[in-house]
C-alpha positions, -999 to +999 in steps of 0.1 A: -136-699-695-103-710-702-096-728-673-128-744-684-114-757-711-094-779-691-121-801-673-138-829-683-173-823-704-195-840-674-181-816-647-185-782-669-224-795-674-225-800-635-213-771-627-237-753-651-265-777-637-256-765-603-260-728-609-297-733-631-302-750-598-293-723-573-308-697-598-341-716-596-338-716-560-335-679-557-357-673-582-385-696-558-371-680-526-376-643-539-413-655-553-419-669-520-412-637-502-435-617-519-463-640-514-459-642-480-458-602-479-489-603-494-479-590-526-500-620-550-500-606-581-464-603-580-456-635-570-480-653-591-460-636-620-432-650-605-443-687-601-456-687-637-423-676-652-407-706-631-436-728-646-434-714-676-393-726-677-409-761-665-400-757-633-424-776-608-422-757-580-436-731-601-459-754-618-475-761-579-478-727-572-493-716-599-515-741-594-523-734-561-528-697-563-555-701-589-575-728-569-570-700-534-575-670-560-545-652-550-530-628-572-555-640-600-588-650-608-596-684-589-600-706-617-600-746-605-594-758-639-566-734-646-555-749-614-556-786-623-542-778-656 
C-alpha cells in the first residue's frame, strides 16, 4: 500500500481496473466450465451473479440460458429482459 502511495491517482485506478478485469475474467472462465460440464444450475448461478454486478457477459448468458432452459426454467421474456 505504501508504495502505492507514491504513484499517480490514474495508475492506482488502472491497476485496480485491471484486476476487476481479470477477476471478471476468471469469474466467466470458471462459469464457463461448468456449463460446458453440464452442470447448468451451477453456472447459471454463476452468470447471474456476473449480471447481477452489471457484467454483460453475464447479462448474455443469463439470457441465453433461459431462452435454451438450461439450469432454469426456459422463460423467453426473462430472456429478453
Amino acid at each position: 500500500m505504501a508504495s502505492m502511495a507514491l504513484l499517480p491517482h490514474s495508475a492506482v485506478l488502472a491497476a485496480e481496473d485491471q484486476t476487476r478485469v481479470a477477476r471478471d475474467i476468471v469469474k466467466t472462465l470458471e462459469a464457463y466450465a461448468v456449463y460446458k460440464m453440464g452442470q447448468y444450475d451451477l453456472a447459471f448461478e454463476r452468470y447471474l451473479s456476473l449480471a447481477e454486478e452489471g457484467r454483460l457477459q453475464g447479462m448474455l448468458n443469463v439470457a441465453n440460458m433461459y431462452s435454451e432452459g438450461k439450469g432454469v426454467e426456459q422463460n423467453h421474456r426473462k430472456a429478453v429482459s
